[in-house]
N, C-alpha and C positions, 0 to 999 in steps of 0.2 A: 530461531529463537533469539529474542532481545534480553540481555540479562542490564539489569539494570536494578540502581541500589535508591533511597530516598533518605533523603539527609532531611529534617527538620527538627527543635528544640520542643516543637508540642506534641506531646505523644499522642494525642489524641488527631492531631492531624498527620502522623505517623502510620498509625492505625487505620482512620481511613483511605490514605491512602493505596495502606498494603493489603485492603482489601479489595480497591478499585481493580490493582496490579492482579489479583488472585482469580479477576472473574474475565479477564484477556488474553486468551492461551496461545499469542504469538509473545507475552510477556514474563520473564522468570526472574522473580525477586532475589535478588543475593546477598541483601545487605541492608542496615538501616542506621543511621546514625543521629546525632545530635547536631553535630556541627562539622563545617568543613577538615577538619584535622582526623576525625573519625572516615573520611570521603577518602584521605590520603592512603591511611592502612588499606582502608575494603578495595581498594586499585592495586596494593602491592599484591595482595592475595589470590588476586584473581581477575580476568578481564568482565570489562564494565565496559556498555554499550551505549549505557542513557543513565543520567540524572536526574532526579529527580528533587529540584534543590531549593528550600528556604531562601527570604533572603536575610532578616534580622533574626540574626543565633550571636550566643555568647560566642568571646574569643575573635571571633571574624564574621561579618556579613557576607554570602552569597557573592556578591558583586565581587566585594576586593576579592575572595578569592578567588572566582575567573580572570579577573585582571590579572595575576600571578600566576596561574597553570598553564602550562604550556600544552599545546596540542588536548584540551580537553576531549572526552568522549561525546556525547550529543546531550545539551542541558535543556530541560522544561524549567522555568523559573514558577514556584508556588509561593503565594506570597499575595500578602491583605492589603497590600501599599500597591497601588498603580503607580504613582511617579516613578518607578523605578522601570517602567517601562521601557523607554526612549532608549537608557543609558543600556538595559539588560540585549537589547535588539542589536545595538552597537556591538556587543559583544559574542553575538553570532549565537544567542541563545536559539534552540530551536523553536519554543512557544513560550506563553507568559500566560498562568493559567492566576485569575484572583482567589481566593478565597472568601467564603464557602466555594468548595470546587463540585459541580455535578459530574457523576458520573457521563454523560452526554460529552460533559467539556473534556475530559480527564481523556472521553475514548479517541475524541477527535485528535487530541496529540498526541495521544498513540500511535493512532494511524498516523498520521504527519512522521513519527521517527522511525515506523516500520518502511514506508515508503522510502525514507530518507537511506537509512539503512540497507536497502534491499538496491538503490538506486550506485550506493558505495560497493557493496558488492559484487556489481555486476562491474565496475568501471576496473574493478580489479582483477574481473578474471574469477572471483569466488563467488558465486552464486549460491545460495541454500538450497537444501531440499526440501528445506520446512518453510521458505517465502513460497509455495505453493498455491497460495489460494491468499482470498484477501476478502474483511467485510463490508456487508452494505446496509445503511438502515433499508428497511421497507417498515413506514408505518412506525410502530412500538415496540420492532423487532431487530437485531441485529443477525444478519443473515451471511454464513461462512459460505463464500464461493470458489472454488479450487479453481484454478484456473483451467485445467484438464475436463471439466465439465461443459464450458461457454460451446455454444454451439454458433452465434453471432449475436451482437448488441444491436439494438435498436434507436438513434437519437430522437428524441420528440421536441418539444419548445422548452421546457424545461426538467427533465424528465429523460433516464434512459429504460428501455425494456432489454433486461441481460434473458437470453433465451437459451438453455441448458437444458440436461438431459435428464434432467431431475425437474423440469417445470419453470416457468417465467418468474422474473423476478423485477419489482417497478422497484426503483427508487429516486429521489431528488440528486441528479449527478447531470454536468452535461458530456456530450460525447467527446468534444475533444479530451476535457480532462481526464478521461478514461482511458484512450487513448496514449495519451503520454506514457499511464503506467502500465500497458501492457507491452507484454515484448513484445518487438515488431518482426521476428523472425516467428513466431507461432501467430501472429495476429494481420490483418491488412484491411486498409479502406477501401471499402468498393465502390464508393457512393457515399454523396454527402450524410447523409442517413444511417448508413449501415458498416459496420466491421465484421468481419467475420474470421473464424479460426482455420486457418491455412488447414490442419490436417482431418477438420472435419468436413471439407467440401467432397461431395459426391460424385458430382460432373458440374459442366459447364456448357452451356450452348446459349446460341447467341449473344445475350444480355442477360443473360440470366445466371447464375449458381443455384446449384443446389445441393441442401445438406436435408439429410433424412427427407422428411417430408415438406420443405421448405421452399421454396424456391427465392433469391432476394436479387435484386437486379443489382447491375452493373452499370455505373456511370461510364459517360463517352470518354472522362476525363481520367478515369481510374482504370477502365478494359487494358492499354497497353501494359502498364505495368500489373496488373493481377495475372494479364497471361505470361507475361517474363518472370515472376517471382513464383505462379503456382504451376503452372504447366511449361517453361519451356525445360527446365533444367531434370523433368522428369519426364520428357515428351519420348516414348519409344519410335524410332524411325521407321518407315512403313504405311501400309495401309491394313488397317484392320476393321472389324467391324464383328456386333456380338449375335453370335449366332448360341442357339438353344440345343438340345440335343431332342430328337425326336426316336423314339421308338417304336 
């Protein structure tokens, strides 16, 4: 869970906001203020993950006070002035969202700080139990996928098919970049084409894998290493072979 707080002087863009925040349940609101001085307390009180920050507020603008914070938590800049752009990216903001803000834009930088977030935690050694799954549009829909589900992804030209045990799922993503965000110790390439989930594979023969009813090939260039990452380190020595019990 991302706790994070929303600083801004208009309450009505306050308000929408903390409603955006209300309908993202990798997202837990803890805080809201007026202006950066108010940002100061709501961090003494309690750890804060992401911002969610104005830039023109009484007292101080947005900007100067990231210029002054040291080691901030992860900032989204909201704000009806574009030129503040260039200057806000310099300062390692995570996204720069305009006003009016759509919910559409609002989820995409969500995701952008879960990801970000979840990519910190792993580098540390602290992984969540609740980075567990992650979503996708398909269509008008925002669709939660656990990661414990995936049974293998599918890349197309533009276009991935996530294929799980709960049914297919299309949406606009490409493979690598999916890729990146899954762990490569539960996930591997097997082919240009195809990833699949190390612990849902069934067998393996020839060039092929297979998971339930599936079968998805194996590239020449990816075979060496799927059988050193999925079968050698679990290969039982011997010869065996599966025999049935007959009565």
């Amino acid at each position: 869970m991302i706790n994070c707080v929303i600083i801004d002087d208009e309450p009505l863009a306050r308000e929408g906001l903390a409603n955006y925040v209300r309908e993202v349940d990798f997202l837990n609101l803890c805080g809201v203020g007026e202006n950066p001085l108010d940002l100061l307390h709501l961090i003494d009180q309690q750890k804060v993950d992401l911002i969610f920050l104005d830039i023109q507020m009484p007292k101080m603008n947005g900007i100067e006070f990231l210029k002054i914070m040291q080691k901030p938590p992860m900032v989204v800049i909201t704000t009806a002035y574009p030129s503040y752009a260039l200057e806000g990216f310099q300062l390692n903001v995570l996204d720069y969202l305009l006003k009016p803000i759509t919910f559409e834009r609002f989820f995409k930088a969500a995701a952008k700080a879960r990801d970000y977030h979840k990519l910190l935690n792993r580098e540390l050694g602290q992984s969540k139990d609740d980075d567990d799954y992650f979503f996708i549009k398909c269509g008008n829909k925002y669709e939660k996928i656990p990661f414990e589900d995936i049974l293998y992804v599918e890349g197309m030209q533009n276009y991935v098919n996530i294929y799980t045990d709960k049914g297919k799922f299309v949406t606009m993503l490409s493979l690598k970049s999916l890729e990146e965000n899954l762990d490569e110790r539960s996930f591997i390439r097997v082919h240009k084409s195809y990833i699949v989930a190390i612990n849902k594979i069934n067998g393996i023969e020839g060039n092929e894998i297979f998971i339930q009813s599936n079968r998805i090939p194996i590239s020449r260039n990816y075979r060496q290493e799927v059988l050193e990452k999925v079968v050698s380190k679990r290969l039982w020595d011997g010869v065996s072979k599966k025999v049935s019990d007959k009565k």
